[in-house]
C-alpha positions as CSV (number, residue, x, y, z in Angstrom):
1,X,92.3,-49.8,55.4
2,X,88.9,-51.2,54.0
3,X,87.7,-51.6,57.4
4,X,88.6,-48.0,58.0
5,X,86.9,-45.9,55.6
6,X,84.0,-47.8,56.0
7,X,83.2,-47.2,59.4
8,X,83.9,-43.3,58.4
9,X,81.0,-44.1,55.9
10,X,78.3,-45.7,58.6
11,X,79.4,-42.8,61.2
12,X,79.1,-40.4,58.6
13,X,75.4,-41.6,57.6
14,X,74.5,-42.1,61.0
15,X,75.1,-37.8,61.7
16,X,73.3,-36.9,58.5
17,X,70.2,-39.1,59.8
18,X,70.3,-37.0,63.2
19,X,70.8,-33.8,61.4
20,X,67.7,-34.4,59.2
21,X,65.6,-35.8,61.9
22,X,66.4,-32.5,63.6
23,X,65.4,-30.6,61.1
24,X,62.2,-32.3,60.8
25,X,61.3,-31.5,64.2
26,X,62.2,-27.8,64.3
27,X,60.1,-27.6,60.9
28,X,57.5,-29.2,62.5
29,X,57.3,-27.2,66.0
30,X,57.6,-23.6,63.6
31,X,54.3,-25.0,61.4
32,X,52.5,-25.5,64.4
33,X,53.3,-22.2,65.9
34,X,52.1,-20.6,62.8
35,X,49.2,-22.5,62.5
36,X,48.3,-21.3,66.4
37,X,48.9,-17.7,65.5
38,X,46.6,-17.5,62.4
39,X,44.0,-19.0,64.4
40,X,43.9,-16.2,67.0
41,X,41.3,-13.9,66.9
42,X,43.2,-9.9,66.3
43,X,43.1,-8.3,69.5
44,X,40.8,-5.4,68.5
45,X,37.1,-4.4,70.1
46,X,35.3,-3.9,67.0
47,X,33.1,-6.1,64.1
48,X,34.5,-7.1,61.0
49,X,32.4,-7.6,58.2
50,X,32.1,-6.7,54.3
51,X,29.1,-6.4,51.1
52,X,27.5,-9.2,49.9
53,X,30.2,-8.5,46.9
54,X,33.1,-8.1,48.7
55,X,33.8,-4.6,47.2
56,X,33.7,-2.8,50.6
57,X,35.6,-3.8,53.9
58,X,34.3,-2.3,56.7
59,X,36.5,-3.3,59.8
60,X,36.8,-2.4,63.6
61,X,33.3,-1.2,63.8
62,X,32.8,-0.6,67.2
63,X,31.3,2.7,70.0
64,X,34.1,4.4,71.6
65,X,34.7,3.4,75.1
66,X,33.5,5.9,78.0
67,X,33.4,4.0,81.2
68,X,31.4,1.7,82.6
69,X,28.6,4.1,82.7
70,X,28.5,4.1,79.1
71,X,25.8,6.5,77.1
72,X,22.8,7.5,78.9
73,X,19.5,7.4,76.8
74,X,18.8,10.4,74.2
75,X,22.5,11.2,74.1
76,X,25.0,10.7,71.1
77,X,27.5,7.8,71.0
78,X,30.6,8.4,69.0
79,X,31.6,5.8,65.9
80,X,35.3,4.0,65.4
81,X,35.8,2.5,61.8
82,X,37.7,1.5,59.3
83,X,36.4,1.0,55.0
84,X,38.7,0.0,52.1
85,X,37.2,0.1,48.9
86,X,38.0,-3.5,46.8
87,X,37.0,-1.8,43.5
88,X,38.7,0.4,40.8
89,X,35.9,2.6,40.9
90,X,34.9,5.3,44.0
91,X,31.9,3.7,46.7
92,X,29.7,6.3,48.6
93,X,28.7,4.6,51.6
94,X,26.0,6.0,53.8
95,X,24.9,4.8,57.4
96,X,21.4,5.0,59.0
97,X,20.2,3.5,62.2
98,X,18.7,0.2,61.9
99,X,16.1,-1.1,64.2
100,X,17.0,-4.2,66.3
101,X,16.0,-7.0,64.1
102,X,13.6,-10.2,65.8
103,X,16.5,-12.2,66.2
104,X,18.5,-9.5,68.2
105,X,18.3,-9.1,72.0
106,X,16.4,-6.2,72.7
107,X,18.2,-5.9,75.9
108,X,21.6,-5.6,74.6
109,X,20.8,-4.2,70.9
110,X,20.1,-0.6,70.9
111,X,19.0,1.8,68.1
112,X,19.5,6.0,67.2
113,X,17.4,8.4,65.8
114,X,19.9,9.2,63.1
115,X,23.8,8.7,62.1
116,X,25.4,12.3,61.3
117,X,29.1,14.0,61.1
118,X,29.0,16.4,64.0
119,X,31.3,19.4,63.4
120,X,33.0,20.4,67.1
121,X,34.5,23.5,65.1
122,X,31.6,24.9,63.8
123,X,28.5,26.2,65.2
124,X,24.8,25.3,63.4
125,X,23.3,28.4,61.9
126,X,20.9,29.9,64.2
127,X,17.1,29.0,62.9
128,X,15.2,32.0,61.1
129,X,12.1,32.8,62.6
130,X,8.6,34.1,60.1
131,X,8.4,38.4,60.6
132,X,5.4,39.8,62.4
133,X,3.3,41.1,60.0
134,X,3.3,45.1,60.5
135,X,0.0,45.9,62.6
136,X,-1.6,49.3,61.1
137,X,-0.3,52.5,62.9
138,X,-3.0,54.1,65.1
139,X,-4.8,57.7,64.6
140,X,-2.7,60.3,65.3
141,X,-4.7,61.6,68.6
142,X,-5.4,65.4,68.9
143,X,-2.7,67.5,70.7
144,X,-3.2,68.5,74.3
145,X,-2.7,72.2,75.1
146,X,0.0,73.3,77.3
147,X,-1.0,73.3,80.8
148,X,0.0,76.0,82.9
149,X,0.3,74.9,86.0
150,X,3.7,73.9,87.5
151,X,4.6,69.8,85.9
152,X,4.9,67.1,88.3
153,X,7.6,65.4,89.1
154,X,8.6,62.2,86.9
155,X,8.1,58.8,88.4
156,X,11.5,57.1,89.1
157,X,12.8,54.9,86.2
158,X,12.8,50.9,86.9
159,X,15.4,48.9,87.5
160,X,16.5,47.0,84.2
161,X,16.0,43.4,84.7
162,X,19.2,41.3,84.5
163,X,20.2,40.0,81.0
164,X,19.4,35.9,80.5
165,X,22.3,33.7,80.1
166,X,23.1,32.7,76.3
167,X,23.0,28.5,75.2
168,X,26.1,28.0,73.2
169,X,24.8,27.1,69.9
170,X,25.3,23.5,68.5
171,X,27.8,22.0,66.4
172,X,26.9,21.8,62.7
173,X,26.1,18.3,61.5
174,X,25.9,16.7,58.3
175,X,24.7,13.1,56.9
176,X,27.1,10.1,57.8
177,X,27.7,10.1,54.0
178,X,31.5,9.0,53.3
179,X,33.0,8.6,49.6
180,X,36.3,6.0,49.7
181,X,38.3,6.4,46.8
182,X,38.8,3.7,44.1
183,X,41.0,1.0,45.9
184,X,41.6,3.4,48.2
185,X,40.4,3.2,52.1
186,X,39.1,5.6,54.9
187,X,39.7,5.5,58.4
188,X,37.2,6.7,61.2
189,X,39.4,6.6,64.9
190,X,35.8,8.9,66.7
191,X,38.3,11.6,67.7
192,X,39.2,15.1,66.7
193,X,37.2,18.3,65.3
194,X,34.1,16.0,63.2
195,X,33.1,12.5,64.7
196,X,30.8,10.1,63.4
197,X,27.8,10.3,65.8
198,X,24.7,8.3,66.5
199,X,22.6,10.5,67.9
200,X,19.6,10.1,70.1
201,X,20.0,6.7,71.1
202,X,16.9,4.9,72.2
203,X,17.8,3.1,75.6
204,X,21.3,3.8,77.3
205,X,24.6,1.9,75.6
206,X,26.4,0.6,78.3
207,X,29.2,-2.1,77.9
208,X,28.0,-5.1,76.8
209,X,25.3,-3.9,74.4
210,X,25.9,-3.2,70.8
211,X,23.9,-0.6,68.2
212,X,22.2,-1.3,64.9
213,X,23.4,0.2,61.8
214,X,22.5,0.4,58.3
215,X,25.4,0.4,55.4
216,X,24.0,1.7,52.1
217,X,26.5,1.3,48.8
218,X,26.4,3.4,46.0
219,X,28.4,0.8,43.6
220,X,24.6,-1.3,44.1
221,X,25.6,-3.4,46.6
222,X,22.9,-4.5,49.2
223,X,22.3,-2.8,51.9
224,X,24.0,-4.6,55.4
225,X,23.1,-4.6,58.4
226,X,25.2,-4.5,61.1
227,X,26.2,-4.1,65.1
228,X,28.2,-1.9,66.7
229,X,29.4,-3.1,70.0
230,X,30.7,-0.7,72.6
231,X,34.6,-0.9,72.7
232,X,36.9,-2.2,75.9
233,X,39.2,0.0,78.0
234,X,42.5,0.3,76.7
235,X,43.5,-0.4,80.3
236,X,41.9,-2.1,83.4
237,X,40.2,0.0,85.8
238,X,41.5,0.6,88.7
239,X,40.9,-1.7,92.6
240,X,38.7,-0.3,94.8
241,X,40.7,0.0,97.7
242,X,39.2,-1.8,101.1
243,X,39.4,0.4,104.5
244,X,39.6,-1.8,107.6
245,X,39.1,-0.3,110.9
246,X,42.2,-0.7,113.9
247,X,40.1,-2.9,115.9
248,X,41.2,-6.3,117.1
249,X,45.0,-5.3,116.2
């Protein structure tokens, strides 16, 4: 009977070692995995950054995608963003263009002539041009006496000339001024009826290249600067398709 229960005992130890070792090595292939997955970079196109203080998060900076073409130069680029606001108190945040510093590429680093809130909705108020002065009104001239004779014929009225086509007037704009709410965040996607435009961009923005912004903080922060780089395509272009002739088959 002695020699009985103790062999229960060793077998007994014996399955609680395995069991433990097991879990040891399940623990120990989970850590790894999550130790793999927080060092992945997150699978979005834009720049992440923040102030010098941490009070302001500005994430997925990035140009909106628009083929491989890109932006020519002198045209507008449309901005994608994301700020939260760190602090219990509200941040105005305006953006400027920056000019590529020495350490950038000038090749791939491109700048604007201005950062604005374009209005697709609303038309800009037409610009009002200075009045003529009024010139002085002529002498009235003598009046001519009635001829008698019988009045020629009058002279065949011209043709009127053909009215000029009309430019649609331009969308309203405003200063890329944006207020984010204490604790409290704002999010940019570069679609819809306003977008967040750089606008006359000095060289063309193709893919690859990146523009240089200005972040100004109301909460006295320092000012940052920053990249923008132009976004990927949310899906692979498609295969250019090869032609082959019938000959030789």
């Amino acid at each position: 009977m002695t020699r009985s229960i103790s062999g229960t005992r060793h077998r007994a130890a014996l399955l609680g070692g395995v069991a433990l070792a097991t879990a040891l090595l399940v623990s120990g292939c989970g850590a790894g995995q999550i130790a793999e997955t927080a060092a992945k970079a997150p699978s979005v196109p834009g720049v992440n950054v923040q102030s010098t203080d941490g009070s302001v998060l500005i994430r997925n900076l990035h140009v909106l995608y628009q083929g491989p073409e890109g932006y020519p130069a002198g045209g507008d680029a449309p901005l994608a963003l994301s700020l939260y606001n760190q602090s219990d108190q509200p941040v105005m945040v305006r953006i400027t263009p920056a000019a590529p510093s020495g350490t950038d590429n000038q090749a791939t680093v491109v700048s604007g002539s201005s950062v604005v809130f374009t209005d697709l909705t609303t038309p800009a108020p037409p610009p009002v041009s200075p009045s003529a002065p009024a010139s002085p009104s002529a002498p009235a001239s003598p009046s001519v006496p009635a001829s008698t004779d019988t009045a020629s014929p009058s002279a065949p009225a011209s043709p009127s000339a053909p009215a000029s086509p009309t430019t649609p007037p331009a969308p309203a704009t405003r200063p890329a001024v944006i207020e984010i709410p204490a604790l409290g965040s704002v999010v940019i996607s570069g679609t819809g009826d306003e977008l967040l435009q750089v606008e006359g961009l000095t060289t063309a923005l193709t893919p690859g290249k990146s523009v240089s912004l200005t972040f100004e903080f109301s909460n006295g922060a320092p000012p940052l600067v920053t990249s923008a780089p132009t976004g990927v395509p949310l899906s692979p272009a498609p295969r250019a398709t090869s032609v082959t002739g019938d000959e030789g088959h």
